[in-house]
N, C-alpha and C positions, 0 to 999 in steps of 0.2 A: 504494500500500500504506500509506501514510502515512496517509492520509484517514480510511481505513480501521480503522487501528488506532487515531487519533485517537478514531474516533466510537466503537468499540466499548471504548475507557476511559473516555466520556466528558471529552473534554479539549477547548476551546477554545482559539482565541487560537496563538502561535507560541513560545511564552517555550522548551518542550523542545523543539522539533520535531529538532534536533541529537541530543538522547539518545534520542529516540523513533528516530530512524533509524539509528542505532548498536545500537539493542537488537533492531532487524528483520535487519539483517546478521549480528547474534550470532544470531538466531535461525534463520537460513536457512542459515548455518554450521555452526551446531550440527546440521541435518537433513544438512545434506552430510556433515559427520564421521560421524552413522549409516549413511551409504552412500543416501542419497535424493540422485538426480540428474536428477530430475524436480523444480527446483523453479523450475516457470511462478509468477507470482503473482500469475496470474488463475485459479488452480485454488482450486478452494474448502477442500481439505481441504490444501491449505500456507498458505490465507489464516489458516482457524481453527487451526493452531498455530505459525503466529507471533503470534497476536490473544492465545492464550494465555500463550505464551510470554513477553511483554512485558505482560500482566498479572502475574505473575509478578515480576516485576523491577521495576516501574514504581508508586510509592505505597508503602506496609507493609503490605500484609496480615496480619492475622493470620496466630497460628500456625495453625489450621483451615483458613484459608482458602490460605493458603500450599501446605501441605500434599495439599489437593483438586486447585490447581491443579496444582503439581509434578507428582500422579501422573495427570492428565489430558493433561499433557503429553509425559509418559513415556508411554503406552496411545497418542497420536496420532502420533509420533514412533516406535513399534514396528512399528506398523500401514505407517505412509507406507516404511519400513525394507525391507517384506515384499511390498510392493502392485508385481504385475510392471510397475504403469503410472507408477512413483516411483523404480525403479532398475532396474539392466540383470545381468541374470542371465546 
């Protein structure tokens, strides 16, 4: 998952790989406090929001772009919340 999130910020090299992997635990956390207990990460729809998620928190974004991401993350995080194949009804 590291790799992963690496390539989809664009990051090289090892310098955060520590914060990078702290922000994927906060984010796989964060989906388990919504009640997702389905979280494989080799499924594609918890890779893309922890990929976002750690966008997000990783660099500054702008306030626009902040903003996009946060409620894409909130919508993929709703969704994954709802999806009988991401928790147990």
């Amino acid at each position: 998952m590291l790799e992963l999130v690496k390539q989809n910020l664009r990051i090289t090299g090892t310098d955060i790989d520590a914060e990078l992997t702290a922000r994927i635990n906060a984010a796989l956390a964060d989906l388990g406090v919504a009640g997702v207990t389905n979280l494989e990460t080799t499924d594609p729809l918890i890779q893309q929001a922890v990929i976002t998620y750690c966008k997000i928190h990783t660099g500054m974004p702008d306030d626009a772009s902040a903003k996009r991401l946060q409620a894409s993350y909130d919508e993929q995080k709703a969704q994954l919340s709802m999806h009988t194949g991401h928790t147990e009804w």
